[in-house]
Backbone as CSV, one residue per row, in Angstrom:
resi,resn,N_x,N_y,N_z,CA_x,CA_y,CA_z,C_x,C_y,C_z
1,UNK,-22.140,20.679,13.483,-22.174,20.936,12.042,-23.181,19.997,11.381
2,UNK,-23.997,20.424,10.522,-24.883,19.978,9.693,-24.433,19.509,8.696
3,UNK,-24.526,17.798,8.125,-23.994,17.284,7.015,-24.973,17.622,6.510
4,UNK,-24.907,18.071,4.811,-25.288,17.747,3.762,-25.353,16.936,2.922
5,UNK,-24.163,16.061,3.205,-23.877,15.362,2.033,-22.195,14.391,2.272
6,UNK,-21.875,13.435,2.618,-20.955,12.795,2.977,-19.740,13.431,2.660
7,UNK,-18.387,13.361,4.109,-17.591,14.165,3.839,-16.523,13.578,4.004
8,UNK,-14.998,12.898,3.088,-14.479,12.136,3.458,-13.273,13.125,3.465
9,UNK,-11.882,12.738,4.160,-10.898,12.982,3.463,-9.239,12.124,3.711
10,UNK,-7.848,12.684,3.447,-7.097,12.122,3.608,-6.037,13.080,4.298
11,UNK,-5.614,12.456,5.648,-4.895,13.089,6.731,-3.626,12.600,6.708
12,UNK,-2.349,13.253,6.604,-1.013,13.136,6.699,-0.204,14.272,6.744
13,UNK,1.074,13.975,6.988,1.941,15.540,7.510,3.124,15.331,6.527
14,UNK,3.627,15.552,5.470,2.722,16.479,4.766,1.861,15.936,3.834
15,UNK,0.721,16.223,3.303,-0.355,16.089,2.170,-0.393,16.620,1.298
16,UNK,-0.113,17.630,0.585,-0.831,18.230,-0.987,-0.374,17.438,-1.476
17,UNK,1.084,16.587,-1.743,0.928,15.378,-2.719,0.404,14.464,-2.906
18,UNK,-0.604,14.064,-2.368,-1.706,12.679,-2.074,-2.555,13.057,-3.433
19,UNK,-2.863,11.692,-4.288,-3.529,11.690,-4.945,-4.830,11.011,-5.306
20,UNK,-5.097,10.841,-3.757,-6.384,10.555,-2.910,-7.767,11.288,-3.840
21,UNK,-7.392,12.785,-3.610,-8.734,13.291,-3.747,-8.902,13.408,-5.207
22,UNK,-8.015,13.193,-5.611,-8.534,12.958,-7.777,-8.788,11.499,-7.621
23,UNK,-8.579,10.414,-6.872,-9.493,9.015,-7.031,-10.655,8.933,-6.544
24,UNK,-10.835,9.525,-5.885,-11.839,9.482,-4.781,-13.274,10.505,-5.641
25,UNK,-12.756,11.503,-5.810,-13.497,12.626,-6.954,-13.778,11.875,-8.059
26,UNK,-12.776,11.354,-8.948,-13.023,10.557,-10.053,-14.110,9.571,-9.865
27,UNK,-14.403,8.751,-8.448,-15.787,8.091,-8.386,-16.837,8.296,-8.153
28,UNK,-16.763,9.482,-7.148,-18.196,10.236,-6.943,-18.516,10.578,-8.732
29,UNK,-17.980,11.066,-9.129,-18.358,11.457,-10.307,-18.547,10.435,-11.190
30,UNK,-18.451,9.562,-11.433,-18.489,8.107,-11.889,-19.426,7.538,-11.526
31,UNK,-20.045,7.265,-10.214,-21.368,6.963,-9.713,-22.089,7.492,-9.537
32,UNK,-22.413,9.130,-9.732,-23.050,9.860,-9.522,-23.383,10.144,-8.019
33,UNK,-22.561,10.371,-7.185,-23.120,10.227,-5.710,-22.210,11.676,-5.503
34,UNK,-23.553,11.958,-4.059,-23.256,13.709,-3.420,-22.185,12.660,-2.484
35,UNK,-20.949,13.618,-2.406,-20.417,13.815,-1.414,-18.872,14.396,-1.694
36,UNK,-18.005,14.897,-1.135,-16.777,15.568,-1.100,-15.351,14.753,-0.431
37,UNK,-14.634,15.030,-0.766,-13.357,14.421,-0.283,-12.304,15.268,-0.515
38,UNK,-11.038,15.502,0.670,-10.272,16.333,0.502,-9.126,16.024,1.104
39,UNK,-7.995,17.118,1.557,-7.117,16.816,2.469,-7.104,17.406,3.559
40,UNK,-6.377,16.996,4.586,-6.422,17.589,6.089,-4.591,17.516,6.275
41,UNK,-3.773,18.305,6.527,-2.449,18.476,6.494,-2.558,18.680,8.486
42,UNK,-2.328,17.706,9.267,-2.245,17.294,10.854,-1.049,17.288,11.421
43,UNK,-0.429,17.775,11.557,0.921,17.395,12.580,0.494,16.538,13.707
44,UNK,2.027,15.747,13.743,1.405,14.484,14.833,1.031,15.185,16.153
45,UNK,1.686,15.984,16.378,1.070,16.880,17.861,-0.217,17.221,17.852
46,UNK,-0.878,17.014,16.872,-2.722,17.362,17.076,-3.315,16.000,16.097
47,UNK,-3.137,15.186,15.802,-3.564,14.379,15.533,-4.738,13.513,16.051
48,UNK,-4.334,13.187,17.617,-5.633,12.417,18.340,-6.372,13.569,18.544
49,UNK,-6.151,14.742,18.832,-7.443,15.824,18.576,-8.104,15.693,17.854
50,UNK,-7.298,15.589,16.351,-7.982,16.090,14.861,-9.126,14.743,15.270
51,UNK,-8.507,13.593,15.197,-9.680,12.015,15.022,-10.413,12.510,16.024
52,UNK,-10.596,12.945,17.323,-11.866,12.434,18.379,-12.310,13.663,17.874
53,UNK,-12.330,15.015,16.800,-13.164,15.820,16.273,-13.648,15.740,15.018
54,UNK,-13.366,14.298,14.555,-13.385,13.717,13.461,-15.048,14.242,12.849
55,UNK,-16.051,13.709,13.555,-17.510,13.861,13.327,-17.789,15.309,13.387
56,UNK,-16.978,16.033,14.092,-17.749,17.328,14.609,-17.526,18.446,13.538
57,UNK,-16.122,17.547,12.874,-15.511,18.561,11.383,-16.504,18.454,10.780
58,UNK,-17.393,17.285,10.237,-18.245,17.234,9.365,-18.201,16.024,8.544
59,UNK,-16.887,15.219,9.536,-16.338,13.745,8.431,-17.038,12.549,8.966
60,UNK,-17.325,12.007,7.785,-17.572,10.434,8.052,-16.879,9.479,8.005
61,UNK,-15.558,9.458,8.044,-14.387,8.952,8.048,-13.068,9.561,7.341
62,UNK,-12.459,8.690,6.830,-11.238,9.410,6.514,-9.780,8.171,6.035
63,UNK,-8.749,8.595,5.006,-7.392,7.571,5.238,-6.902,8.630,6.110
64,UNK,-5.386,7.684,6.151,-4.700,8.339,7.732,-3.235,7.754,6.616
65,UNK,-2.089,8.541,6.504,-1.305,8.263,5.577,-0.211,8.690,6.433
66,UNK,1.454,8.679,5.962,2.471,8.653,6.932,2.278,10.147,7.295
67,UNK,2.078,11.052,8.960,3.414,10.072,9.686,2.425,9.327,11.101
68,UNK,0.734,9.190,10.250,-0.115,8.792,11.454,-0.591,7.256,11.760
69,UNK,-0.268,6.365,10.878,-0.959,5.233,10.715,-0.516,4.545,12.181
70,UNK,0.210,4.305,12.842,-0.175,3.471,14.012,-0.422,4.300,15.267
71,UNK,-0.089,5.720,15.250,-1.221,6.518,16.073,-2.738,6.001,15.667
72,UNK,-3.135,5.937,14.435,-4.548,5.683,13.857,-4.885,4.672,15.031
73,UNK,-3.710,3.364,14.946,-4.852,2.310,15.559,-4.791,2.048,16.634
74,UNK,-4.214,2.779,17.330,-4.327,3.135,19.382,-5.579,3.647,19.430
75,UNK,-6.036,4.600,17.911,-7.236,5.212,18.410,-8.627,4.698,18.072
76,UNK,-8.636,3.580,17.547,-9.892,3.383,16.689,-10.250,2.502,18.012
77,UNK,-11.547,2.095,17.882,-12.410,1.491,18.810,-12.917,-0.005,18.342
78,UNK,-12.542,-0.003,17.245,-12.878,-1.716,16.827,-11.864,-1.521,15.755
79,UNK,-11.235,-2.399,15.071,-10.195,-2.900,14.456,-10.523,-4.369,13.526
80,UNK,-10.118,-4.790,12.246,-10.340,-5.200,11.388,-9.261,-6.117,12.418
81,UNK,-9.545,-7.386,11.220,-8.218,-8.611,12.066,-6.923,-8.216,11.159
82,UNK,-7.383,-7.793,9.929,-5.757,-7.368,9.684,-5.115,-6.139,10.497
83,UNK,-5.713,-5.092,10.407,-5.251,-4.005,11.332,-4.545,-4.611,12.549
84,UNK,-5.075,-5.397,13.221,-4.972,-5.594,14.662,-3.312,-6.241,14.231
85,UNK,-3.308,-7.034,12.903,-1.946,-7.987,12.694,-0.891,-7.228,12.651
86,UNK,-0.865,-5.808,12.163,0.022,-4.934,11.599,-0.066,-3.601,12.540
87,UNK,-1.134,-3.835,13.533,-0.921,-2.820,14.433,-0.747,-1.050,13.522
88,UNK,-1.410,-1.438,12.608,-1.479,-0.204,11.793,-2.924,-0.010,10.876
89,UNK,-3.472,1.667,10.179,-4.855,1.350,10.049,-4.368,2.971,9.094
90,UNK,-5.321,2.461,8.140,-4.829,3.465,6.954,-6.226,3.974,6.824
91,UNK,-7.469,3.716,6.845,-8.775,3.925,6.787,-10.059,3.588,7.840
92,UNK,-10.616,5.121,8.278,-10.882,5.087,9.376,-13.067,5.332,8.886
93,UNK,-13.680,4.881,9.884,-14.807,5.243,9.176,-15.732,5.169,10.733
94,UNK,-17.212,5.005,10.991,-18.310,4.900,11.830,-18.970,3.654,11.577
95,UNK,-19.168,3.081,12.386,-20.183,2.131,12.501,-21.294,2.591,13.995
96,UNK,-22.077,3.335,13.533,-22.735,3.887,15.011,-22.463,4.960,15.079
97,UNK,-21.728,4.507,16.847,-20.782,5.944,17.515,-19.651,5.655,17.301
98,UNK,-19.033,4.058,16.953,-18.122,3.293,16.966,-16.620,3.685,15.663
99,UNK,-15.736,4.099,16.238,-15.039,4.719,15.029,-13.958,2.821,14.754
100,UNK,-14.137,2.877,13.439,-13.342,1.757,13.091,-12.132,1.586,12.257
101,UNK,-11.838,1.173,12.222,-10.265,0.756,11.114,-9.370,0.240,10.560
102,UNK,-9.475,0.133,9.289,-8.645,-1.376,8.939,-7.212,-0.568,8.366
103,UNK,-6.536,-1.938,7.765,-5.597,-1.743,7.577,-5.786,-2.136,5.594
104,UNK,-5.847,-1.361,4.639,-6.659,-1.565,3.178,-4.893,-1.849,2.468
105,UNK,-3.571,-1.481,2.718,-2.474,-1.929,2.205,-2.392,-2.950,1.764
106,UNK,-3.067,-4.247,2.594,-2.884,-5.352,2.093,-4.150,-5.818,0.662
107,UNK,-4.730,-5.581,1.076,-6.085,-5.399,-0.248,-5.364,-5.106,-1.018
108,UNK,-4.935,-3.844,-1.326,-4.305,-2.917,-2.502,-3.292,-3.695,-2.950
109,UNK,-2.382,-4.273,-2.072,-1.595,-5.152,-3.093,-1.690,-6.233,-3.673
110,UNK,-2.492,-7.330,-2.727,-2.935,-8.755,-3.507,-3.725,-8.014,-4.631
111,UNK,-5.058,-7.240,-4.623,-5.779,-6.968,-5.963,-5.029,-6.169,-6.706
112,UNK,-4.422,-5.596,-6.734,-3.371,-4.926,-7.970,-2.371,-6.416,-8.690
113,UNK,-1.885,-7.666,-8.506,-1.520,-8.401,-8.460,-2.126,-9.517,-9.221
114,UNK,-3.503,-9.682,-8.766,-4.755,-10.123,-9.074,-5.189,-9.601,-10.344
115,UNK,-4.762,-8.326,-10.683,-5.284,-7.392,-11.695,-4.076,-7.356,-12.418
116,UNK,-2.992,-7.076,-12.462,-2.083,-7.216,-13.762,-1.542,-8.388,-13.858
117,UNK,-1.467,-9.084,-12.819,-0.858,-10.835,-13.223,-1.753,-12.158,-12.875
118,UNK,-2.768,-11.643,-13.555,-3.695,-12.942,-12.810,-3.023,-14.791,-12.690
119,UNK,-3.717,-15.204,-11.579,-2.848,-16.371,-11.005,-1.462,-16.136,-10.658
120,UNK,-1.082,-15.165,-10.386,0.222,-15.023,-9.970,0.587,-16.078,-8.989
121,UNK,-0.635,-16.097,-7.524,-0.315,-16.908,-6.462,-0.521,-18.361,-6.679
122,UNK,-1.037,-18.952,-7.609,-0.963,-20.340,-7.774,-0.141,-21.136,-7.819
123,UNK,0.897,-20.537,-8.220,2.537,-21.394,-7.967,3.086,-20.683,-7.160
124,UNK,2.671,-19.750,-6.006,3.337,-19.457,-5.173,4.140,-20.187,-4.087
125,UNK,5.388,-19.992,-4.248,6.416,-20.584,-2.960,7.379,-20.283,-2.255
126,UNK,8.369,-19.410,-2.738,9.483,-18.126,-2.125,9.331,-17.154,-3.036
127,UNK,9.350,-16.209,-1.926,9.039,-14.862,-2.148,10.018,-14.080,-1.809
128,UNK,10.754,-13.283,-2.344,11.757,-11.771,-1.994,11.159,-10.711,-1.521
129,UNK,10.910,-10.223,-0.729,10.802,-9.051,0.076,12.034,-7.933,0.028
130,UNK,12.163,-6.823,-0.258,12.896,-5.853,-0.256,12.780,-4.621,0.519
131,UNK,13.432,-4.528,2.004,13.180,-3.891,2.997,12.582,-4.245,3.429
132,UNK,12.274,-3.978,4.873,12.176,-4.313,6.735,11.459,-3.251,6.939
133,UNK,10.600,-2.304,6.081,10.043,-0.737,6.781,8.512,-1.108,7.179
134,UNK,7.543,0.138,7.148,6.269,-0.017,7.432,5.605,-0.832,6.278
135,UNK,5.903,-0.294,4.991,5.413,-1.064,4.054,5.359,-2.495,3.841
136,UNK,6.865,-3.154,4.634,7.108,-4.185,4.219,6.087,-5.184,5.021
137,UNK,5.398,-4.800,5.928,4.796,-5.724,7.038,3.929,-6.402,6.653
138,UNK,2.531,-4.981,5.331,1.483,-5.459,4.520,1.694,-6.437,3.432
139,UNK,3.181,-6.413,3.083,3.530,-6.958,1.948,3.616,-8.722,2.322
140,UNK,4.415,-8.819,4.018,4.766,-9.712,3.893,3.258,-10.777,4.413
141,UNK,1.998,-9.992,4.936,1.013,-10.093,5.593,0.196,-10.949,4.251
142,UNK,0.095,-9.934,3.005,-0.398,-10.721,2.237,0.492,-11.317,1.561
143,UNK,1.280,-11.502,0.923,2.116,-13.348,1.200,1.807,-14.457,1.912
144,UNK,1.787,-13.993,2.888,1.442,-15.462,3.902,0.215,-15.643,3.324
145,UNK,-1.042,-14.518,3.305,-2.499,-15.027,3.142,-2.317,-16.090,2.273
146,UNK,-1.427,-15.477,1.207,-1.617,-16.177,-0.170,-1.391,-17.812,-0.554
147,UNK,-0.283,-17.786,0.949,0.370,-19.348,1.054,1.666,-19.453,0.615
148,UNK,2.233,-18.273,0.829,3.644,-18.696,0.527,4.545,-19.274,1.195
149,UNK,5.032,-20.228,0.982,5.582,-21.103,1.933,7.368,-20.551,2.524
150,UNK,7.832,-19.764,1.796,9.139,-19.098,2.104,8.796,-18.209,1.809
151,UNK,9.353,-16.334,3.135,9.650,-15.275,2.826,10.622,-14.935,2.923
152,UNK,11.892,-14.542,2.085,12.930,-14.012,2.555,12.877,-12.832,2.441
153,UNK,13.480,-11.688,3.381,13.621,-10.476,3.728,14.650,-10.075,3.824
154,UNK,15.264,-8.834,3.324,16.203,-8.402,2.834,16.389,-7.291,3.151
155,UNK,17.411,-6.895,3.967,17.335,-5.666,4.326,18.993,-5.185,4.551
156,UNK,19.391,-3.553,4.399,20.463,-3.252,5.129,20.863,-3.797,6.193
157,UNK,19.648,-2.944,7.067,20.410,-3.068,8.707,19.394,-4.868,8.539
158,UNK,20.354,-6.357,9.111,19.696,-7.169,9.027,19.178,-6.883,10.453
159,UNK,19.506,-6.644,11.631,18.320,-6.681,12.614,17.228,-6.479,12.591
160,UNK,17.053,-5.161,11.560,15.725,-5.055,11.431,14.736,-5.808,10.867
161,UNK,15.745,-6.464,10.145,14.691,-7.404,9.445,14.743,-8.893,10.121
162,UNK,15.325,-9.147,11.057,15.177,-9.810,12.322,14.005,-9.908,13.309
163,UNK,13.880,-8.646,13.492,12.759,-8.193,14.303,11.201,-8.494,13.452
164,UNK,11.197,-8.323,12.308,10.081,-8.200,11.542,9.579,-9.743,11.159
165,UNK,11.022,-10.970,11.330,10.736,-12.062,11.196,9.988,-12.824,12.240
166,UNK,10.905,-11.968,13.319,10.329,-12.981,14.707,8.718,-12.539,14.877
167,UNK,8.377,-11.471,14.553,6.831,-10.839,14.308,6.192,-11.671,13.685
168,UNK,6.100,-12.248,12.406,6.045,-13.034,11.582,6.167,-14.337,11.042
169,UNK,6.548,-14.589,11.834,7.025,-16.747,12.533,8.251,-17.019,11.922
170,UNK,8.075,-18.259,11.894,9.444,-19.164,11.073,9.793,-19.099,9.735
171,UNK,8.388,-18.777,8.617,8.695,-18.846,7.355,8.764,-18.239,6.626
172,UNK,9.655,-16.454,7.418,10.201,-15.142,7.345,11.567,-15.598,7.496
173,UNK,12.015,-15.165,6.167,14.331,-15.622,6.537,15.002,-14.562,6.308
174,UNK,15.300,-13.642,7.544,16.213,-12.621,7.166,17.317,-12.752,6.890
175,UNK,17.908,-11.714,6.070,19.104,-11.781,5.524,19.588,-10.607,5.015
176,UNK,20.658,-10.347,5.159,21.255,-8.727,4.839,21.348,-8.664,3.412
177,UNK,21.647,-7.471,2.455,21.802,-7.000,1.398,22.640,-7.396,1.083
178,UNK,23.728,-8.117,1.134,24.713,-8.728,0.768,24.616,-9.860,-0.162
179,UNK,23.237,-10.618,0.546,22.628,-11.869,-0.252,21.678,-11.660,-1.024
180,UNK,21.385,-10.575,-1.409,20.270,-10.601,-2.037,20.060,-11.125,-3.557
181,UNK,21.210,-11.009,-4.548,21.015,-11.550,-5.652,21.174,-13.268,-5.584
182,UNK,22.132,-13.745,-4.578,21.778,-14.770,-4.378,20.351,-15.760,-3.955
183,UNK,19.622,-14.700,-3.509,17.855,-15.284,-2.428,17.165,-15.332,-3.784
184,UNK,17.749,-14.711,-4.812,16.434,-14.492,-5.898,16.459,-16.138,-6.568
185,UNK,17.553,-17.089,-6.490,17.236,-18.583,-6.848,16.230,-19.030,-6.485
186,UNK,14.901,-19.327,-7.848,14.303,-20.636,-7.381,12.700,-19.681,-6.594
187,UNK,12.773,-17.915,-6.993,11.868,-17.443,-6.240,10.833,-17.348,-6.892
188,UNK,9.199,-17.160,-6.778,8.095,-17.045,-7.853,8.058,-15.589,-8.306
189,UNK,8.472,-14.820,-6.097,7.920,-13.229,-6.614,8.872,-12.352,-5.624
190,UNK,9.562,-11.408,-6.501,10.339,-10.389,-5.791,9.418,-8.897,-5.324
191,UNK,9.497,-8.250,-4.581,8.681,-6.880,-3.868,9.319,-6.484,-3.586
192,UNK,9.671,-5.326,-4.111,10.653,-4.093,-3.462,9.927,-3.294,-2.787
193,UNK,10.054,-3.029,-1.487,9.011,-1.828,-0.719,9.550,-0.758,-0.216
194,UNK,11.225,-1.250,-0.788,11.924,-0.072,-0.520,11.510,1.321,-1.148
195,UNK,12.266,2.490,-0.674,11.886,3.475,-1.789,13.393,3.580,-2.849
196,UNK,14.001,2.941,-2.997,15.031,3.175,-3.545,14.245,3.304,-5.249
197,UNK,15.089,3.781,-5.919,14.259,3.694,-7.202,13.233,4.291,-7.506
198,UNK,13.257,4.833,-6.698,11.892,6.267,-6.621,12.189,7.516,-7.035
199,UNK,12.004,8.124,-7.875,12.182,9.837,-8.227,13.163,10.502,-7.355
200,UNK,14.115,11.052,-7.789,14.838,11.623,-6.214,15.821,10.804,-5.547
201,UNK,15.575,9.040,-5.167,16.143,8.608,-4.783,17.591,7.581,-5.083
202,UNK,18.518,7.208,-4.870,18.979,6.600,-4.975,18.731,5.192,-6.155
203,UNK,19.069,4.513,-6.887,18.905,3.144,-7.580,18.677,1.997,-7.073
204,UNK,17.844,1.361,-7.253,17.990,0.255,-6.285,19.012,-0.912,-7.431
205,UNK,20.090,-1.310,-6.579,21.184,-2.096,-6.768,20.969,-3.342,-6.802
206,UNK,20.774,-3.937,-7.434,20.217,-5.619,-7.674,20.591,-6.486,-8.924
207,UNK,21.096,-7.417,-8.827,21.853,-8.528,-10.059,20.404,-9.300,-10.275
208,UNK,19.867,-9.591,-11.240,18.675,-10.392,-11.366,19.216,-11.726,-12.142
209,UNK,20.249,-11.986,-12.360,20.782,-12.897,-12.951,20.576,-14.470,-12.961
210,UNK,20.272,-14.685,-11.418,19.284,-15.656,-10.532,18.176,-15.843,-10.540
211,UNK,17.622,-14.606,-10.895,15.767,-15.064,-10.946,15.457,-15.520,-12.109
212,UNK,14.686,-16.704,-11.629,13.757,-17.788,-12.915,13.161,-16.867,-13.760
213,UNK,12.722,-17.619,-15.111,12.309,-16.000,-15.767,10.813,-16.410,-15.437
214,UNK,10.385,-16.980,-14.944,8.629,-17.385,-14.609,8.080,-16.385,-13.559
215,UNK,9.002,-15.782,-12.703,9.259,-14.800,-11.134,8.738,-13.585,-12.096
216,UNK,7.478,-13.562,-10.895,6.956,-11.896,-11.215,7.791,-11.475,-9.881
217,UNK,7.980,-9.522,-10.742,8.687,-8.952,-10.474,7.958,-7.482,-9.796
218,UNK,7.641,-6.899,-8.766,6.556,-6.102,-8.521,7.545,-4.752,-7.842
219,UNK,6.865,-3.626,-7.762,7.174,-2.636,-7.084,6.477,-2.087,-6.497
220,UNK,6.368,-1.224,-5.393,5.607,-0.408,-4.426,5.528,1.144,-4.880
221,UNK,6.871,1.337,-5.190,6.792,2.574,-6.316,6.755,3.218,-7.389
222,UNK,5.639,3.913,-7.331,4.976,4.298,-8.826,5.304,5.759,-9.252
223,UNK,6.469,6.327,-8.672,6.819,7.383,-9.329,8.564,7.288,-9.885
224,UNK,9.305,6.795,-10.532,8.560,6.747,-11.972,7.510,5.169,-12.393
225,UNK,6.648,5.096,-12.675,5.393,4.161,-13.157,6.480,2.915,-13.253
226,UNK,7.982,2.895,-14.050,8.612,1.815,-14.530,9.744,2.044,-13.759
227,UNK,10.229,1.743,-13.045,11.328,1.711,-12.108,12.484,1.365,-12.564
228,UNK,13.660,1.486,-12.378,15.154,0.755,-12.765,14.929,-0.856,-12.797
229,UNK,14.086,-0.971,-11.332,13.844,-2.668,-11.517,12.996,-3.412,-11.936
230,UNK,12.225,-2.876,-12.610,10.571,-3.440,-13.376,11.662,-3.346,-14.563
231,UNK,12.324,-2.048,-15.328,12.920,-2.017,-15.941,13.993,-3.100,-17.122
232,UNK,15.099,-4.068,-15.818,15.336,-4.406,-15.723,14.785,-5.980,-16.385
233,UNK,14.156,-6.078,-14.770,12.845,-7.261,-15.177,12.276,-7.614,-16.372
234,UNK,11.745,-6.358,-16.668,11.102,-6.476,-18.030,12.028,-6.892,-19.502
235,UNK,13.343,-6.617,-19.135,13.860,-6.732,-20.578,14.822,-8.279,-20.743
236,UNK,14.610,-8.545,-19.472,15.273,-9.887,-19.343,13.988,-11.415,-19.817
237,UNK,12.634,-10.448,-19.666,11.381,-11.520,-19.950,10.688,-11.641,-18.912
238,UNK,10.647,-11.160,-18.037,10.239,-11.314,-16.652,8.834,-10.522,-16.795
239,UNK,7.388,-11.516,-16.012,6.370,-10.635,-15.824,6.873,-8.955,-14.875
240,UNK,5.740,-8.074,-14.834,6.403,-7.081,-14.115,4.794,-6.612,-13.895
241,UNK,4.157,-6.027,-12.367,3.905,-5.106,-12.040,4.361,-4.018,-11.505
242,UNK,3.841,-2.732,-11.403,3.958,-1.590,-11.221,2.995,-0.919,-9.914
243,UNK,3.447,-0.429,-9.323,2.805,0.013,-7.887,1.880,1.156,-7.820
244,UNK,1.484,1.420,-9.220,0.295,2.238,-9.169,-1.148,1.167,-9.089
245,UNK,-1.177,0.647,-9.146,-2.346,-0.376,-8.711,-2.343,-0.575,-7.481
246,UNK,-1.800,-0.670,-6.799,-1.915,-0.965,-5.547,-2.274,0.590,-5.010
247,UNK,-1.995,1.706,-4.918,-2.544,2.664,-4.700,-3.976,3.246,-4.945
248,UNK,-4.394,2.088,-5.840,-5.561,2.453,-6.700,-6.523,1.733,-5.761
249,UNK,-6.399,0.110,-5.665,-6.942,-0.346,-5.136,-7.322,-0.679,-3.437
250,UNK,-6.003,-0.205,-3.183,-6.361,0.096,-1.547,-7.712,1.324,-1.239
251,UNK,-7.937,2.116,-2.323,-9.184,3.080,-1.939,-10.020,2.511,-2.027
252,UNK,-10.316,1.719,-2.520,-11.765,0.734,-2.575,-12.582,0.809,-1.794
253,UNK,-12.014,-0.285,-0.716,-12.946,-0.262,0.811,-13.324,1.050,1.292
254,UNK,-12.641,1.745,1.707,-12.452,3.310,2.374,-13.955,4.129,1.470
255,UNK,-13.922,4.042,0.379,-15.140,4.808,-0.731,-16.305,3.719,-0.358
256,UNK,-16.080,2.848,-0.317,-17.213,1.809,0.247,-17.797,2.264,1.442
257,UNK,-17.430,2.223,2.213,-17.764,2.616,4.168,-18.162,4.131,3.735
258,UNK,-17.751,5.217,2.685,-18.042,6.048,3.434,-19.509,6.728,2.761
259,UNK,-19.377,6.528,1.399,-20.314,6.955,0.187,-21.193,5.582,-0.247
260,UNK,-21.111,4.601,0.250,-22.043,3.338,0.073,-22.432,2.706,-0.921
261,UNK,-20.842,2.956,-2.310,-21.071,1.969,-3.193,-19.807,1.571,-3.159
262,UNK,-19.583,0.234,-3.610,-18.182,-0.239,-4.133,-17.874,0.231,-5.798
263,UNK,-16.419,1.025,-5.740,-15.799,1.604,-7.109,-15.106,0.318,-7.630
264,UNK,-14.975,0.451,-8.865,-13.908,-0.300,-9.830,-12.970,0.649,-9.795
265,UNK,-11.836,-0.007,-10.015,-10.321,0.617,-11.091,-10.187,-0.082,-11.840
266,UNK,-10.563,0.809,-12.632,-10.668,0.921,-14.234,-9.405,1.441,-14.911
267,UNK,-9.812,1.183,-16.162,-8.573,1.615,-17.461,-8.644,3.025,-17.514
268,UNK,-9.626,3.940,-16.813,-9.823,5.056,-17.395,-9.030,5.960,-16.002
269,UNK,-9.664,5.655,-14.901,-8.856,5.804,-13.657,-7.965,5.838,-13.763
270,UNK,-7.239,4.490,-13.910,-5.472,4.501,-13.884,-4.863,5.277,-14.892
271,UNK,-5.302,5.979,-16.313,-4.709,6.818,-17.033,-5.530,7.738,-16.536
272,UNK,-5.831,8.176,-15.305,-6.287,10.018,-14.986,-4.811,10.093,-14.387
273,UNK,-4.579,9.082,-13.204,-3.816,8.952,-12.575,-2.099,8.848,-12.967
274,UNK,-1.712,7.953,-14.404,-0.951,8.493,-14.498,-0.848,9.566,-15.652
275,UNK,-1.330,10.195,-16.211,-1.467,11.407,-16.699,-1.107,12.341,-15.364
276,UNK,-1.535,13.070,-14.386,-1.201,13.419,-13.491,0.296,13.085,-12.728
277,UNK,0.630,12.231,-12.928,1.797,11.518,-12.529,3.341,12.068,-13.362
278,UNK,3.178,12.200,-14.488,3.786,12.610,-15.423,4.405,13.890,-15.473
279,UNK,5.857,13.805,-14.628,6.049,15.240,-14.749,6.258,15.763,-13.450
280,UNK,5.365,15.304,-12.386,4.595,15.634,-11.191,5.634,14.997,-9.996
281,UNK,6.594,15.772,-9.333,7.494,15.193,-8.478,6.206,14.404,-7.333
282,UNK,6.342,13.696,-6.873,6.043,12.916,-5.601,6.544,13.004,-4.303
């Protein structure tokens, strides 16, 4: 196949809800640059097909979203040092013949962070983690970058969040849901990566009664934009981000590698995005 014109897109089982290709569109059009971006809907049973026909579709890379991300990084051929940490890879691209891949989760959340609470990490020192899942790994990955000297992790099943400590060294402290309003004493920053509190789902159940009111308060989920626990947070005095930034900014790199400029997220972006959002099950 004959490129014309750079061809990116975003692969997961299922996809039409990805709101990939209105960010991604929104910058080509913003920088004025030829190229296209779309979705690819893969079942994991053809997946390492779909990637080693990656070039021949017509793509110059691509994200890789649930249920493929650590299939992604069995398959890539060079690996970022975060990827390699998390054994997972959300954005895939060429260097050569060389297919590569990092892991951009953690980006997306320190700069969303960076961007609604600047200096957040300067008094960083215990941190709350909420859930033991895939998400929680990037979360707890950039923490450490940041220097946090305590992570506690919080989870139902505590083994799991056992397992995710011993991954993670000594200054990961699991602990079951039982303790959790107690862990929030004395913390800078709570992260829920659960999906609880998400459209559809369940509430997430939490006494904030303990947290300092200086403790930013963050979420992973941005459907609804203000969660029960930003909610919460917010009316007690508590800083609060919202987990549409981090969605925003994990595309960054990925539009970088593939169309060869670096995008902003902007004020205008994030209200396309939640305008679209509004209304719009997830």
């Amino acid at each position: 196949m004959t490129i014309t014109e750079p061809r990116a897109c975003v692969i997961g089982h299922p996809i039409a809800h990805s709101r990939s290709p209105m960010i991604h569109g929104y910058w080509l059009k913003e920088l004025g640059l030829s190229g296209q971006y779309g979705r690819e809907d893969v079942a994991p049973v053809d997946f390492s097909a779909f990637i080693g026909s990656l070039r021949e579709k017509g793509y110059v890379g691509c994200n890789v979203t649930l249920p493929h991300k650590e299939a992604a990084f069995r398959l890539v051929e060079r690996a970022t040092e975060r990827a390699k940490q998390l054994q997972v890879v959300n954005t895939l691209w060429f260097e050569g013949d060389t297919l590569c891949g990092d892991n951009t989760d953690i980006e997306g959340f320190l700069s969303n962070l960076d961007d609604q609470a600047p200096q957040w990490s300067h008094s960083l020192d215990k941190a709350v983690v909420l859930g033991a899942g895939g998400a929680a790994a990037s979360i707890i990955a950039g923490l450490k970058e940041r220097g946090a000297r305590e992570i506690v992790l919080i989870n139902r099943t505590l083994e799991r969040a056992e397992i995710m400590a011993k991954r993670f060294g000594p200054t990961i402290k699991p602990m079951d849901w039982s303790g959790a309003s107690d862990a929030l004493d004395r913390c800078s920053i709570v992260v829920n990566t659960t999906s609880l509190g998400m459209k559809g789902q369940p509430a997430l159940d939490i006494d904030l009664e303990k947290l300092p009111p200086t403790a930013l308060v963050t979420d992973i989920v941005y459907v609804p934009l203000e969660t029960g626990l930003l909610r919460q947070a917010r009316e007690r005095g508590n800083p609060v981000a919202d987990g549409l930034g981090m969605l925003l900014h994990q595309a960054v790199p990925g539009f970088e590698h593939w169309f060869g400029q670096r995008p902003t997220v902007t004020a205008a972006l994030r209200a396309l995005i939640e305008a679209d959002l509004t209304g719009v099950r997830s």
